[in-house]
N, C-alpha and C positions, 0 to 999 in steps of 0.2 A: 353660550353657557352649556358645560356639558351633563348631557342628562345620566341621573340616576340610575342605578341596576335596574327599580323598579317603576323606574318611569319609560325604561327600554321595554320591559316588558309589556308583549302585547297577550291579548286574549286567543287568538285564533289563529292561524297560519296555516291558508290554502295552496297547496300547490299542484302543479300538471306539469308532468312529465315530456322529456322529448319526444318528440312524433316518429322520431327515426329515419328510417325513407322519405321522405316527401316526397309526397306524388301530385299533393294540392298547395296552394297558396297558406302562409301560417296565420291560422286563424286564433283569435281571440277564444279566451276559454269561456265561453259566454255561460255557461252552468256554475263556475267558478262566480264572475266577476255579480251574479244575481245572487247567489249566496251572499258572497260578501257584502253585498250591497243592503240584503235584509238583516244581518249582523250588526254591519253600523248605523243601523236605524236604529236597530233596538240595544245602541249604546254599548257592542262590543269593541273591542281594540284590534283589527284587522290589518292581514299584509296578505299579498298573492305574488309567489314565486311561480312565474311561466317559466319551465326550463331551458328552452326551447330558446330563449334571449335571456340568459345567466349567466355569468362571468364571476360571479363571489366564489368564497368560500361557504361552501353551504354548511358544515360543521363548524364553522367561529361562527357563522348567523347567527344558528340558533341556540347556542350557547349568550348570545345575545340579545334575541329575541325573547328566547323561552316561553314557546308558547304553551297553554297551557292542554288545546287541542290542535292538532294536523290533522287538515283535513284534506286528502289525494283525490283526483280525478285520475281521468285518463280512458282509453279506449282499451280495447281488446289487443291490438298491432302494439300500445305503447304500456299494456300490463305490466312488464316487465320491469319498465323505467318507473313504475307507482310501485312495485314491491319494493323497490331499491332504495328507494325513496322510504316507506314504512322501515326496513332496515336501519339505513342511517339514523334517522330520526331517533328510533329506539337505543340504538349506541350511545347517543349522544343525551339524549333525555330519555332512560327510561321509564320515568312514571309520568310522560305526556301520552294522554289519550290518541291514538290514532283512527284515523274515518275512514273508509274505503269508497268513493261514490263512481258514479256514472254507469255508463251501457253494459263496461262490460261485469260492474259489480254489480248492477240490475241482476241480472241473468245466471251470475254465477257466487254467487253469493257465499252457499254453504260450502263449495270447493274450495271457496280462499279461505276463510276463517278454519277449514280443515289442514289445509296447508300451509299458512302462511300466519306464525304466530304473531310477526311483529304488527299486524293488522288487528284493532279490539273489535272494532264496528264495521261493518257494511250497511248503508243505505239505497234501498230499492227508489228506481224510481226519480220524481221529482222531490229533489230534497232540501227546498228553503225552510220549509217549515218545518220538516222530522228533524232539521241541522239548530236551525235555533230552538226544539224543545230539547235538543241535547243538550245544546251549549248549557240550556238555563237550568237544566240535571244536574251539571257535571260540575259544570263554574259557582253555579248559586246551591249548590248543595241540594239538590232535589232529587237524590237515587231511587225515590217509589216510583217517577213517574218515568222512567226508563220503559218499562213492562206496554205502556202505551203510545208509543210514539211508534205511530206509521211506517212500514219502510224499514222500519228496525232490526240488523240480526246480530246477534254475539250469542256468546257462546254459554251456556250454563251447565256446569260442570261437566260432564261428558257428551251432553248434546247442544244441540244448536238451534235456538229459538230465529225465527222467520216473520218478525209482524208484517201483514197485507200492506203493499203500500194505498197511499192515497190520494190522487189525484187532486191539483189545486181547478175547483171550476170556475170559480172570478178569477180571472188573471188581473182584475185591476185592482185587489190587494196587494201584487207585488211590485217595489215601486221602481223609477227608472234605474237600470244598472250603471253605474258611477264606473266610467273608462279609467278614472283618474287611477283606479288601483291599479291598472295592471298598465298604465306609461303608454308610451307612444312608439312602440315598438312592430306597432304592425300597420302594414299598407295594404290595403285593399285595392288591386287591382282591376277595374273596372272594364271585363272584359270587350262590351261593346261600345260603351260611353268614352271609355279611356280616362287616360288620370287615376289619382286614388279616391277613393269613397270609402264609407265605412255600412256595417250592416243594419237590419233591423228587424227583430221576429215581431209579426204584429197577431201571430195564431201559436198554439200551439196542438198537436193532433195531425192523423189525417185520417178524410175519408175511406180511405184502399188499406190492403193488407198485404201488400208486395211482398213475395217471401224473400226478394235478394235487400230489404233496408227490415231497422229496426223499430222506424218512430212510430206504427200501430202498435207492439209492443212496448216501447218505451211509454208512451204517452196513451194511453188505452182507452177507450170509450170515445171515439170521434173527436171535433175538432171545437177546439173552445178559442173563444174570441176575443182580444183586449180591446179597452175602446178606441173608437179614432182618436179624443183627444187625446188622449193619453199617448196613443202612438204619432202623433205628430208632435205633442211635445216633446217627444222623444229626438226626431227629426230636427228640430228647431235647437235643440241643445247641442246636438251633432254637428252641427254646422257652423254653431257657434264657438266649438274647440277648434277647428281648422277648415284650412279652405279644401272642399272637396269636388267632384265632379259631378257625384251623383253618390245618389243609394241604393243598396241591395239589398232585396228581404228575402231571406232564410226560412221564410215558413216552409213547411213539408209540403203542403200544395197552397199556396196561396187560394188559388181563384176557388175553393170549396165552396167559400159559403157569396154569392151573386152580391147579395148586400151589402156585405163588407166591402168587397171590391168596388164596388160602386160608390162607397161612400169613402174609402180611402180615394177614388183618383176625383174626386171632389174636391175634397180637402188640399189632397200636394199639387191641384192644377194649379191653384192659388200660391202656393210656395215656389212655382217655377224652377222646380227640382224636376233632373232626369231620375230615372231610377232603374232597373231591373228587376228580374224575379223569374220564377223558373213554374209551372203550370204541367198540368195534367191533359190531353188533346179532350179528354171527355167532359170537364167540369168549363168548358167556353163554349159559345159559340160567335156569328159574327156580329154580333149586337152588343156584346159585353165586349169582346175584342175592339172593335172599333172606340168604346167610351177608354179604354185602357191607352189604344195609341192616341186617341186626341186628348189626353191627359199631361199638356205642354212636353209634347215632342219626348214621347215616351222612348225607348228602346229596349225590349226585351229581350231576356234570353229563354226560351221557349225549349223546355224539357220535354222529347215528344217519346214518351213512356209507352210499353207495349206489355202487358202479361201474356207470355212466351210459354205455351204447356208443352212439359215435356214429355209427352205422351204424342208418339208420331203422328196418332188415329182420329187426335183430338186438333194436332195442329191448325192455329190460324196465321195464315204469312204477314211480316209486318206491313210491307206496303200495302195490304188489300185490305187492312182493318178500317174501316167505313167513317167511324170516328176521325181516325187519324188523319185520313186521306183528306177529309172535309175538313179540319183543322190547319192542315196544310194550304189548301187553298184560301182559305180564308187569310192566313200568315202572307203572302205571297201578296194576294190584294191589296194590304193594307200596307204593305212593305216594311215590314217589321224583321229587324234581323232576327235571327234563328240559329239553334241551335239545339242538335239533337242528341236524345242517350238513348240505345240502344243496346237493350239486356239478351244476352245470347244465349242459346240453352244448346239445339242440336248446332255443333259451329258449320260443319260445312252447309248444310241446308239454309241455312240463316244467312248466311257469306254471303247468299245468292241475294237475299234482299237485299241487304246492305248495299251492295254493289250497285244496285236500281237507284236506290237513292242518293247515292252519290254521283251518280250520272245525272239525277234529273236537276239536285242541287250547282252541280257545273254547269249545264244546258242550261239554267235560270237566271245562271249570274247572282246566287242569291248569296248575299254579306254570311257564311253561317261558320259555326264551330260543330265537329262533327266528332261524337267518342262514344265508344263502342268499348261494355265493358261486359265480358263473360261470362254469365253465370252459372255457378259451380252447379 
């Protein structure tokens, strides 16, 4: 039976933009699919357009859809494809509220709302909760409590209001993100395990303030923790939409906090899942490394990060950082596959280490992925 105008109609309509270039594997829009996932909890009517794997008509959609907010992601490299996106949207339904979210609307907030009219809202920040006190503004008629919602910026008449955003500290308020909205469209390629896998953030935060990433700014005040249950139900639902290899978590640094880690390879020893994850050389040593690889035949992939001053007087070379080195050895022991990122600052001086450890990594015979990415 065919459905009604108003039974087409949904409440919300997220989308993200194409990535463009790829340089990485196409990942899930996991900010997106958490949003959406606290909307139909709280009884809104959601859809998530990845554009990235779209083939519609996006103007007969939402003329069919009608939603009543659009709400964009997107990064900084795929700006572009979220204005485009706010554009069309406004052609086609002028009086749908538009949202501006993610890193690079974190940070640039008052630029776009200055230049970019077909945008109403920007949200700083982590925005499941500033998004559903919108939705419950806009949809259920509630315009006083705009003025309060976290994260918040639009525009008031010639200037531009900025509310603080506000960190969520229980992450086990927000509940598991539902894959189902955004399809079966992406493969996660498991770079040491092999096969596909899918991901899983079990932190949000990190220790360090790296200036070449954003998630000390994005996520600000250190590192906050979900629970294991929670994050192995998580695990256990993943598993149970298809057959995978393994899993990878996406925390900014996993091994931050001893506890967790210990008490996650607890938990998935028992589930007999491989998994990966990517780690800091300072936040291990070989005691917590060892409970990790006898975690049923772990395989890591092992992020071996260096803060690189660019002050030539201050320099410290990457191979002879004390941490690192001792990190490495310990890797080596336990035979753990490996793989390193190295942040570049002076390039020819730095070239010289690189080159060291790519020699000793050949001389080792060690399984590793090796990227080296230059910072500006």
């Amino acid at each position: 039976m065919k459905k009604t105008a108003e039974e087409s109609r949904i409440d919300v309509l997220l989308t993200y933009p194409k990535d463009g270039l790829r340089l990485f594997q196409s990942m899930i829009p996991t900010g997106l699919v958490s949003i959406g996932t606290v909307l139909q909890k709280s009884g809104y009517r959601v859809a998530i357009i990845d554009f990235n794997h779209y083939k519609n008509d996006f103007r007969r959609q939402l003329q069919f859809l009608r939603p009543r907010i659009i709400g964009i992601g997107g990064t900084t490299p795929s700006r572009q494809g979220s204005f485009y996106t706010a554009r069309l949207s406004k052609q086609v339904l002028p009086d749908t509220v538009v949202v501006y979210g993610g890193i690079n609307a974190t940070f640039i907030a008052q630029a776009v709302l200055e230049g970019i009219e077909d945008i109403d809202y920007v949200i700083k920040g982590e925005a499941e909760r500033s998004f559903l006190s919108l939705c419950d503004a806009i949809i259920k008629n509630k315009p006083d409590s705009i003025d309060s919602i976290p994260g918040l910026c639009y525009r008031n008449g010639m200037s531009i209001v900025e509310n603080k955003p506000q960190r969520i500290h229980d992450l086990s308020v927000l509940p598991i993100p539902n894959r189902d909205l955004v399809g079966n469209h992406y493969n996660l390629e498991m770079e040491f395990i092999g096969g596909s896998g899918d991901y899983i953030i079990t932190s949000r935060g990190c220790p360090a303030a790296c200036n070449f990433c954003s998630a000390s700014s994005m996520f600000p005040g250190g590192v906050r923790l979900r629970p294991i249950d929670s994050v192995m139900t998580e695990i256990d639902y993943l598993l149970s939409r298809r057959k995978l290899s393994g899993i990878k978590i996406f925390d900014s640094t996993f091994t931050a906090n001893r506890e967790h880690v210990e008490n996650f390879c607890k938990h998935v020893k028992e589930m007999k899942t491989q998994w990966e994850c990517e780690i800091r050389a300072d936040t291990v040593d070989r005691d917590l490394l060892r409970i990790m690889r006898e975690s049923d035949a772990i395989i890591s992939i092992w992020e071996w990060k260096h803060r690189i001053c660019l002050n030539s007087n201050t320099f410290q070379k990457v191979l002879l950082q004390s941490r690192s080195w001792m990190c490495w050895q310990f890797v080596m022991i336990l035979a753990f596959a490996l793989k390193c990122f190295l942040h570049l600052g002076i390039l020819v001086t730095h070239l010289r280490n690189v080159l060291k450890i790519l020699i000793l990594l050949i001389t080792t015979g060690t399984k590793s992925i090796f990227s080296v990415l230059q910072q500006e």
